[in-house]
N, C-alpha and C positions, 0 to 999 in steps of 0.2 A: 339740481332738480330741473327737469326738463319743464319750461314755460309754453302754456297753452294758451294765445289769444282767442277773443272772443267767437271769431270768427272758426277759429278750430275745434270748438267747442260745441258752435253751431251743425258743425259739420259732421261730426261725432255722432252726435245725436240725430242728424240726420240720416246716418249711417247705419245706425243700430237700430233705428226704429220703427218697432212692429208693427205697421200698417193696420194690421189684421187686426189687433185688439186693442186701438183706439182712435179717435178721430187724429189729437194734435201732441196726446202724452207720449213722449219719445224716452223706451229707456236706455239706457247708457250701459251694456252690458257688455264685459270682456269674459268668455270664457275659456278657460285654458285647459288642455284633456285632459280626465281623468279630477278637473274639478268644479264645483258648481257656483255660478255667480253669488256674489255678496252683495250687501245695502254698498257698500266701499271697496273695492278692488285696488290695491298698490302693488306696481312691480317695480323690482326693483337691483340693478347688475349689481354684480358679485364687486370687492372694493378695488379686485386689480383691473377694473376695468373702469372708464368715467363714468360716475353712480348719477343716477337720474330717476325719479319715477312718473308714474304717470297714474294721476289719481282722476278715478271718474266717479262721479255721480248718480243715482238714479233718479227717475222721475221728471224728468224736463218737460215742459210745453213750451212747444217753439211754433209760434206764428211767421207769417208773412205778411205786411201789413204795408197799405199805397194807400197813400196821404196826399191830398190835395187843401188847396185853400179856397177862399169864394167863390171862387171864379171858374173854379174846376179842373186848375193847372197843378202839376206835380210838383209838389213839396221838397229840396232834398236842404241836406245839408245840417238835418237835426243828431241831434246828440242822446243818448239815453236818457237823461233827466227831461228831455222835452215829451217826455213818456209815461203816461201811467197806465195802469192792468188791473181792472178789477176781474176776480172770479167769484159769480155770483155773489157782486156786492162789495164783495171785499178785497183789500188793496194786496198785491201782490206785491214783491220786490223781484223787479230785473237783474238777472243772471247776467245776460249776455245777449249783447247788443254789435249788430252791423248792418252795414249796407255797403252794398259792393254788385255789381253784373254780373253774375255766375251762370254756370250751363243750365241747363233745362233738359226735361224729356219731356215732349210735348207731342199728344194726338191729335189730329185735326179730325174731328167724328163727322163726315159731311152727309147729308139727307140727298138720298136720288130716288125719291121714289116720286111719281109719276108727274105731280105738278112741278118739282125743279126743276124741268126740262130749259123752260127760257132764261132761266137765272144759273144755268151752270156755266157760263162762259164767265160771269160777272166773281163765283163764288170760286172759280180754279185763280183768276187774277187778283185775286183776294187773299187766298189761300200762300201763294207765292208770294207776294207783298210782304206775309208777314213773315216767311220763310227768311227773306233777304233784310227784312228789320231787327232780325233775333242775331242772337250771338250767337257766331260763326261754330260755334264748339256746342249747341245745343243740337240735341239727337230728336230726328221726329220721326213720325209714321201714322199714315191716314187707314181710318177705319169708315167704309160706304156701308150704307144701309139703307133700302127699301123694308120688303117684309124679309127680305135675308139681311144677314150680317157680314162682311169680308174686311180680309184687308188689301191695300190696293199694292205693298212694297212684296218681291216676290218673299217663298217660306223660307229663303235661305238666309233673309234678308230682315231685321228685326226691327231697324232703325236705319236715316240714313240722315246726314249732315250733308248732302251734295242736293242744290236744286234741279239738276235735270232730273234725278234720279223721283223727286219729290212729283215736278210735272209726271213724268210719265205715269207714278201713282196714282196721280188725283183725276188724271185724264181716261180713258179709254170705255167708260161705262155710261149706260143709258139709262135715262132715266126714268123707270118705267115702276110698278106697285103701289104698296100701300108702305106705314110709316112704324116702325119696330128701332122707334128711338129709345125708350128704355133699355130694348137687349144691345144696344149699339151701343150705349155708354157704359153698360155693364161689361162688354167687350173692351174696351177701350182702357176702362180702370185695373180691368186685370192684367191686361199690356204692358201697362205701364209698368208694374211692380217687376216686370224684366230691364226693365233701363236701370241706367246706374248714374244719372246723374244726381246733383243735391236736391232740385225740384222738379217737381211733376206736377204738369200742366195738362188740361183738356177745352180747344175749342168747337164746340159745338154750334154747326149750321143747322136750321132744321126751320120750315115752314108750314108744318105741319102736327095737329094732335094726334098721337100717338097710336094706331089702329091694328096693331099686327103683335106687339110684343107677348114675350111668354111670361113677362115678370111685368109687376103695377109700379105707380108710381113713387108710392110708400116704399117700395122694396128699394128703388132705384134710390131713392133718399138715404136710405140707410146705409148704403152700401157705400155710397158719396160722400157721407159721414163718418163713416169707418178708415177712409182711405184719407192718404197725405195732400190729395191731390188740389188744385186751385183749379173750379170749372167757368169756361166763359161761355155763355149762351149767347147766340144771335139768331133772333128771330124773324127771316124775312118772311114776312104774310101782308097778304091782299086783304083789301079792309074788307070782302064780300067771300072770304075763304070762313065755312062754316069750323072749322076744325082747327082755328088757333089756339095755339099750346101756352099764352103768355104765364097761367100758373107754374108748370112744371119747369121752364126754363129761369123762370125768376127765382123757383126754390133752390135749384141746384147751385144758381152762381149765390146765392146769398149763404147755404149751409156751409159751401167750402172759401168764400173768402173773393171768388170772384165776383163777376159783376155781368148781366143780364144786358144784353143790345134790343131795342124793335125799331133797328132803320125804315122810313119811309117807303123805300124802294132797295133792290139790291145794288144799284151805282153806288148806295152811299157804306156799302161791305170793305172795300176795300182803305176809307181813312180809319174806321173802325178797327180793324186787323191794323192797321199801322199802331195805332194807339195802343191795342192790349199788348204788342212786342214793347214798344216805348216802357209800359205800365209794367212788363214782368221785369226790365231790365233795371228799373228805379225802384223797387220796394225795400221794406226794412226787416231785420229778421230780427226777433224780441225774444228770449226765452229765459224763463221764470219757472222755480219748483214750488209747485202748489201747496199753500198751507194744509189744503185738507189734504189729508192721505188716507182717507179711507178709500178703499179696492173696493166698492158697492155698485161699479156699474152704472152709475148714475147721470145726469146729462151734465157737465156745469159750463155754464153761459159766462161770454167771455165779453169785455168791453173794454176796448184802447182808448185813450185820449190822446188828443199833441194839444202844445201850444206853441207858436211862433215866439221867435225873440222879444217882439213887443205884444205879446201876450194873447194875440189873436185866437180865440178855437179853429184849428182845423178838424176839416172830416178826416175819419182813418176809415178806413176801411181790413175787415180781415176775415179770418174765421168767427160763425155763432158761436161755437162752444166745442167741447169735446165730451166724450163718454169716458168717465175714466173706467181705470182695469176692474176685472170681478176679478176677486180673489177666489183659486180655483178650491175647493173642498179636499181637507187631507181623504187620502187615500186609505182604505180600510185596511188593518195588520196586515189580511192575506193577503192583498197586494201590494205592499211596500217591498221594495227591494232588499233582499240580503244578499252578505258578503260570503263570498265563500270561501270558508274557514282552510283553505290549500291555497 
């Protein structure tokens, strides 16, 4: 039998997982032509060949989870039992546990609409900073937004791993309109779902409340919640800028697991960017099959614990919760499929 560590498990699941219909429930589905997924799938070679199988699972929730201690320094070096999962209330048992620096696909969603004029040099060396603090094998691509939406790498061009490539994206645009930050991360999240690495990342620059978009903030949330994605907000605003966004950028990093910035000034963008690279390359991946299994659709709130060796509470940080699956409605006789009898 072919042996699966945790981490390939993780991975699996990361692989199979339908974005679309839930926030963090990832299911584990192999399908082979001409037949349709099971609760358990095993394959398995014929006996003149070395027999192995390979058994998956359905139903996983797999977090990503950054741990600090008092102090506000990054935790590593924990083990699964320094771990517990409730889901709404109730204690979960750990599947499959790791930590490791794995690739990323990450969009840098930056705001140029007309007040970041003097904060764009601060927010492209920002931007590059963290470009050069990620692991070398993560794929990015920056998405600009005023009251339009673009992206900055050319169309032939989806992702790219080379920093020049990343300057010349981030650079060449002025900073002029109004702010359609929701359509811009709605752009952004759909992006993503073209990358192929394990994790999908979104950092978001924006100094601005939101004045131009086609879609509200609620929509924006849902749809953030829907997807796999970890979002980091950074807020640069002027303490006399009528139009700061601190609700909307606080919701976004809190629903998916990230974490919300309101630097002072924008000089202080670029340790920040240093740190959320630091932050994506040390976190821990958790994944546990939910006792409830009801497909209702429903929200269910998620909450991590650590403790240190010597028993300290650490903060965790991760995702609220996910939506689990609706179970879709059988389909009425006339439209089920039949076989045809030739």
């Amino acid at each position: 039998m072919r042996q699966y560590t945790d981490t390939d498990k993780l991975r699996i699941g990361r692989k199979y997982a339908p974005g679309s219909r839930c926030l963090v429930a990832f299911f584990f589905l192999i399908v082979l032509p001409g037949m349709l997924p099971q609760q358990e799938y095993t394959l398995s070679q014929s006996r003149e060949e070395t027999p192995y199988t390979i058994s998956v699972s359905v139903e996983m929730v797999v977090l990503n989870a950054t741990v600090r201690d008092g102090k506000g320094s990054l935790v590593s070096g924990l083990v699964k039992e320094d771990f517990q999962v409730n889901e709404d209330g109730i204690p979960q048992q750990i599947e499959c546990f790791s930590c490791e620096d794995i690739p990323v696909t990450v969009g840098l969603v930056i705001d140029n609409s007309g007040t970041m004029g003097p904060k764009r040099s601060e927010v492209i060396t920002s931007a590059l900073v963290f470009a050069r603090s990620s692991n070398p094998e993560d794929q990015m691509f920056v998405v600009h937004f005023n009251e339009n939406v673009s992206f900055g790498l050319p169309k032939d061009m989806p992702f790219t791993d080379k920093i020049d490539q990343l300057e010349i994206a981030l650079s060449g645009i002025t900073a002029d309109g109004m702010t359609a930050l929701y359509d811009a991360v709605a752009a952004a999240l759909d992006h993503l779902k073209k990358g192929n690495r394990d994790k999908k990342v979104l950092i978001v620059i924006s100094d601005g409340e939101d004045n131009a978009s086609k879609i509200n903030m609620d929509q924006i949330l849902v749809m953030a919640g829907k997807s796999d994605a970890i979002i980091y907000t950074i807020g640069i605003f002027d303490e006399n800028n009528p139009d700061r966004n601190l609700r909307a950028l606080r919701k976004l990093a809190r629903a998916t697991g990230g974490e919300a910035f309101l630097p002072a000034s924008a000089k202080q963008v670029v340790p920040i960017c240093r740190r959320i690279a630091y932050d994506i390359r040390n976190q821990y991946a958790i994944a546990y099959q939910p006792t409830n299994k009801k497909q209702d659709g429903s929200f269910r709130a998620i909450q991590v614990t650590a403790k240190a060796k010597d028993g300290r509470r650490l903060s965790v940080r991760t995702r609220a919760g996910y939506h689990a699956p609706l179970k879709s409605p059988p389909l009425p006789m006339s439209e089920q499929p039949h076989e045809d009898p030739n």
